[in-house]
C-alpha positions as CSV (number, residue, x, y, z in Angstrom):
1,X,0.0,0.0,0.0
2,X,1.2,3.4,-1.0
3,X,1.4,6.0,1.5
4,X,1.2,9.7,1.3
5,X,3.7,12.1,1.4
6,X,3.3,15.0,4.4
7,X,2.5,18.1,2.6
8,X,2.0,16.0,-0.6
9,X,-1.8,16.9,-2.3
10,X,-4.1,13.8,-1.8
11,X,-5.8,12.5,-5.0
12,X,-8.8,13.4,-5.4
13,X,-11.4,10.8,-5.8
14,X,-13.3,9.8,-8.6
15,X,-16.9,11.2,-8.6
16,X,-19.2,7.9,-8.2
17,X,-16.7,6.8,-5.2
18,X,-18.8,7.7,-2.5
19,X,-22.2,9.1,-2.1
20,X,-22.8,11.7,1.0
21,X,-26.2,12.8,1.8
22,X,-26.0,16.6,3.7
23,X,-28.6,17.9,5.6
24,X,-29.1,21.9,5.9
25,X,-27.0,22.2,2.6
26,X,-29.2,25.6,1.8
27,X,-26.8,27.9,4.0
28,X,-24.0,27.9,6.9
29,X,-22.0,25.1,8.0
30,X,-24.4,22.2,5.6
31,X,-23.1,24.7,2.4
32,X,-19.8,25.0,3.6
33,X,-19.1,21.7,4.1
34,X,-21.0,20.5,0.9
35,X,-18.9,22.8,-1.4
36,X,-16.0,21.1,1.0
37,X,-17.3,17.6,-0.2
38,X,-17.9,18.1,-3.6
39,X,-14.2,19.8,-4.0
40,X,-12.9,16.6,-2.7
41,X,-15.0,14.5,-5.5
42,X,-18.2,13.2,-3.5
43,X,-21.2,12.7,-4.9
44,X,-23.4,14.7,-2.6
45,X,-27.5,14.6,-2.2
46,X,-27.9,17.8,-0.5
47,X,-31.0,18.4,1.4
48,X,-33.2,21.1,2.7
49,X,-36.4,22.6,2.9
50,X,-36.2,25.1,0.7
51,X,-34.9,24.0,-3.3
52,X,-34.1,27.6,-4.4
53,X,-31.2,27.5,-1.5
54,X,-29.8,24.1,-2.2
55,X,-29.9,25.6,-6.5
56,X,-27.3,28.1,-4.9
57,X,-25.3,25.9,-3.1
58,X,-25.2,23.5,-6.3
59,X,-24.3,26.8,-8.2
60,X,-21.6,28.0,-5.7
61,X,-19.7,25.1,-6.1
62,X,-18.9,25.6,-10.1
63,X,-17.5,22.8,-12.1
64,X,-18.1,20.5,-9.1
65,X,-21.4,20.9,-9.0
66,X,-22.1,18.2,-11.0
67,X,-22.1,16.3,-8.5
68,X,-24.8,17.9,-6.8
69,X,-28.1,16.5,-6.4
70,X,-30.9,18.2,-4.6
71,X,-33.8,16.7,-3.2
72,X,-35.8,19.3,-1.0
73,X,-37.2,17.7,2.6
74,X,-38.4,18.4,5.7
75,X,-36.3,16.5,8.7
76,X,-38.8,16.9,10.8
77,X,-41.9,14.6,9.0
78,X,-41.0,11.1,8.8
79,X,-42.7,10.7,5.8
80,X,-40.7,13.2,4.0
81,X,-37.3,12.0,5.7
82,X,-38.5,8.4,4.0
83,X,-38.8,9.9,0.6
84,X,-35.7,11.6,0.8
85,X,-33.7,7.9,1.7
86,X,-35.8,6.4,-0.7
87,X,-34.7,8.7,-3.8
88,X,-31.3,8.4,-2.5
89,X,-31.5,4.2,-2.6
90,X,-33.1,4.5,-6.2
91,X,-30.6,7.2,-7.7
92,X,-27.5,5.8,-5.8
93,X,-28.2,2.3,-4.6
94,X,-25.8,3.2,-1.6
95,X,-24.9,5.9,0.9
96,X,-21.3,6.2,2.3
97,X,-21.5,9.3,4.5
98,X,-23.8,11.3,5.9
99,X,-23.2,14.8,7.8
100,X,-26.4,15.3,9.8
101,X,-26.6,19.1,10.2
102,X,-30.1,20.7,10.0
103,X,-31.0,22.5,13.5
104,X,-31.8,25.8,14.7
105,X,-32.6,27.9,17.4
106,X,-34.8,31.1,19.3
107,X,-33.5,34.4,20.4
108,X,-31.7,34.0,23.8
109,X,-34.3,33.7,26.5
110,X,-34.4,33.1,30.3
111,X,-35.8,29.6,30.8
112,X,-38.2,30.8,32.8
113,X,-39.6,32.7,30.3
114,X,-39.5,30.1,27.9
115,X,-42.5,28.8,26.1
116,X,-43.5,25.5,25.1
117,X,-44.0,26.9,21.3
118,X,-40.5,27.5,21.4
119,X,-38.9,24.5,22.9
120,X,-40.6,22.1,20.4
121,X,-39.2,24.5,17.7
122,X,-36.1,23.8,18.3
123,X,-36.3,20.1,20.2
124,X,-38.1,19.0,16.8
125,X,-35.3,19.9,14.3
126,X,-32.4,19.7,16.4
127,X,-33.1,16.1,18.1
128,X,-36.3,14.6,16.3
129,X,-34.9,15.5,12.7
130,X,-31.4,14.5,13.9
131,X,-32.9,11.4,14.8
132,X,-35.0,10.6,12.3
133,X,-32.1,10.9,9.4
134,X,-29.4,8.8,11.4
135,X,-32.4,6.0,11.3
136,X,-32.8,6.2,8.1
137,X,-29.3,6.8,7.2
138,X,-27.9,3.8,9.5
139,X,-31.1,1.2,7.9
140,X,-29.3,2.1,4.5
141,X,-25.9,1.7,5.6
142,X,-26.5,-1.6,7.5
143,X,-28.8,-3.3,4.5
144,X,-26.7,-2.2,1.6
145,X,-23.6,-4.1,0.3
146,X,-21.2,-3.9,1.0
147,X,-22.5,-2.5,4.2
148,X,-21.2,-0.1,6.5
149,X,-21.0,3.9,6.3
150,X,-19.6,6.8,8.6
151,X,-22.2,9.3,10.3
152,X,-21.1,12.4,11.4
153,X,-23.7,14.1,13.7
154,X,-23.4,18.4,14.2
155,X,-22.6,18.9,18.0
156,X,-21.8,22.7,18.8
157,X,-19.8,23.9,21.9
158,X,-23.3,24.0,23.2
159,X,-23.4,19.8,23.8
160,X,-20.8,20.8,26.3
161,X,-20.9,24.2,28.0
162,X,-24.5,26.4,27.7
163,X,-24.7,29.9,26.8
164,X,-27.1,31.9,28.7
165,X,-31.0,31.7,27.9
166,X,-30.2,28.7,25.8
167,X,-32.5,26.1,27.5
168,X,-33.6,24.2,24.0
169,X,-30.3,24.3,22.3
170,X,-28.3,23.2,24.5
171,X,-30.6,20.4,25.7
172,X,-30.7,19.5,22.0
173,X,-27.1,19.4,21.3
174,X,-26.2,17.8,24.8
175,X,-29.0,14.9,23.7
176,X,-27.1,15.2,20.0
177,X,-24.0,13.8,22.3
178,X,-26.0,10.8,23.4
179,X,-27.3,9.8,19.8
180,X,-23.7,9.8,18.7
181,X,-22.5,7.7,21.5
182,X,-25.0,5.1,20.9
183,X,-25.1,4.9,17.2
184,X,-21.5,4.5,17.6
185,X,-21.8,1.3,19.5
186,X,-24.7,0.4,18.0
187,X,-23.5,0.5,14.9
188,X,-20.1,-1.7,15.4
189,X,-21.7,-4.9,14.0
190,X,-22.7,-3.2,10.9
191,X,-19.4,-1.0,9.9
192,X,-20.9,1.9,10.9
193,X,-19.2,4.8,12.5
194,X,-20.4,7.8,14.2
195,X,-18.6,10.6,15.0
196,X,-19.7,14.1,16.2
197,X,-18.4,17.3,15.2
198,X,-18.6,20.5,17.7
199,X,-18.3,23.9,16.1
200,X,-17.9,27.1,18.0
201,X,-18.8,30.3,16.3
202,X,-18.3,29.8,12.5
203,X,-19.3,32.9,10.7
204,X,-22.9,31.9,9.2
205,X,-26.1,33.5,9.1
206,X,-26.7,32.1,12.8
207,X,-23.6,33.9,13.6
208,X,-24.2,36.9,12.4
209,X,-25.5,38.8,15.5
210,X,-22.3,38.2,17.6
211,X,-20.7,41.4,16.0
212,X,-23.3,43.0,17.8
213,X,-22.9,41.2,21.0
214,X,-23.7,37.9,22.5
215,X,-24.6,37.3,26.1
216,X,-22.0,36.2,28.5
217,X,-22.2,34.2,31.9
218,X,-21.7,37.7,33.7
219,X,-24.6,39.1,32.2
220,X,-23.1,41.3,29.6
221,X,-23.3,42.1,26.3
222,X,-19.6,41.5,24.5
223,X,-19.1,40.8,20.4
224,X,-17.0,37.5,19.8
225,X,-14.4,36.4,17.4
226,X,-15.6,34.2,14.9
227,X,-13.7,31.7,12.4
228,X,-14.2,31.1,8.7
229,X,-17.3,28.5,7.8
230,X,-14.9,27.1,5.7
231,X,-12.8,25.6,8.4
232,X,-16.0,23.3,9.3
233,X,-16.0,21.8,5.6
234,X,-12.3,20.9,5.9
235,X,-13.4,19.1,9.2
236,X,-16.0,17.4,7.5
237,X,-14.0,15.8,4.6
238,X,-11.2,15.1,7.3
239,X,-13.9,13.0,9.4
240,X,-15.7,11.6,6.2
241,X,-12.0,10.6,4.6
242,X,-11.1,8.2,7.8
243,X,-10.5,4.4,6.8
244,X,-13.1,2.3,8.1
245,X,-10.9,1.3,11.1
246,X,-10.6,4.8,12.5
247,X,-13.6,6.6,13.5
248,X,-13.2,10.8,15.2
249,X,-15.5,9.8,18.1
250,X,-15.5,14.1,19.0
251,X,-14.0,16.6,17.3
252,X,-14.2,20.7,18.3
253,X,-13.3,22.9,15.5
254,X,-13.8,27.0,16.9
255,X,-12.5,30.3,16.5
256,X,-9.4,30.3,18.2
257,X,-10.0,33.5,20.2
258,X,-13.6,32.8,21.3
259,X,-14.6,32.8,24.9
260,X,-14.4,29.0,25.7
261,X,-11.2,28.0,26.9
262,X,-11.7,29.0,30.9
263,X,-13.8,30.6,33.1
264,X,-17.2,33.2,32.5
């Protein structure tokens, strides 16, 4: 077996290689890391609810875009989640990785004044939706042959350490922890991997307000540095690009000066 060279440009491979399914692909981290996929020569099913985003992402990528293939759904229903595997199976026959993204979130509210509106916005995306595609994603992966697939579920910072007045989030992404953990050992038997990726203030549209100020723990208002969305897609294909035998289990990717690292 040939190894690479350090500093030496890996090959890129050939576009029916491997098929990766990316949820949220309309803007943010699921763009940037399926502009980051197709560069590297995936096939990639992007996914979303809205079709005129996902065009754009398709159209953003140039040349690779080829590769793109959208298929609007809504994480949440399970009956649109199952036609969303089910074109996947009939165009591709297989899927190798899948980068379960979609999520979102409220403005920053005190949990006592949360509502229950609120929480189930959030709870539905971020954990249901979650859910419901690593299902559907590990059925495909276990059934198909050969079988086996990698899984990479989006953490945040949040799935370890809460920001203030975010009750649903961070239960969401903290839960998010548990269904990689599980799937992960679940999923041993099958060749399946699972690995969980935690980003800390990548500069997308849900970033956006932290020029302005984001809470802190002391109860001030104080702008944070961000990082480059970009650096989330090189993650992405890092994690997706493991041999079977090697699976990144957690892996924190954040703007190096943001307000983590110690105490609030």
């Amino acid at each position: 077996m040939a190894f690479q060279k350090f500093g030496e440009e890996r090959p890129k491979m050939s576009a029916d290689q491997k098929i990766a399914l990316v949820t949220g692909a309309g803007s943010g981290v699921g763009r940037a890391a399926t502009l980051a996929l197709l560069a590297e020569g995936y096939t990639v099913v992007l996914a979303g609810r809205r079709a005129d985003a996902l065009a754009e992402t398709i159209k953003l990528a140039g040349p690779h875009g080829a590769r793109g293939h959208a298929i609007p759904a809504d994480v949440t229903d399970p009956a649109s989640v199952d036609a969303l595997f089910a074109a996947v199976k009939d165009r591709f026959g297989r899927l190798d990785v899948l980068f379960n993204n979609a999520g979102g979130n409220t403005p920053t509210t005190n949990f006592g004044d949360l509502t229950w509106e609120q929480w189930r916005s959030v709870v539905s995306v971020n954990l249901d939706g979650a859910f419901l595609v690593a299902n559907r994603a590990y059925r495909m992966m276990r059934d198909q042959t050969p079988r086996g697939g990698r899984i990479i579920n989006n953490g945040s910072i949040s799935a370890h350490t809460p920001r203030f007045g975010s009750t649903p989030y961070t239960a969401s992404k903290h839960a998010i922890t548990g269904l990689t953990k599980t799937i992960a050992l679940d999923g041993r038997q099958h060749d399946i991997a699972c690995g969980q990726i935690d980003i800390g203030n990548a500069a997308s549209p849900m970033t956006a307000r932290m020029s302005g100020g984001v809470p802190q723990a002391d109860g001030s208002l104080k702008p944070e540095p961000t990082m480059d969305v970009a650096n989330v897609g090189r993650t992405i294909v890092y994690m997706a690009g493991l041999l079977p035998d090697a699976n990144a289990l957690f892996v924190t990717v954040m703007a190096t000066k943001m307000p983590f690292v110690g105490r609030g």
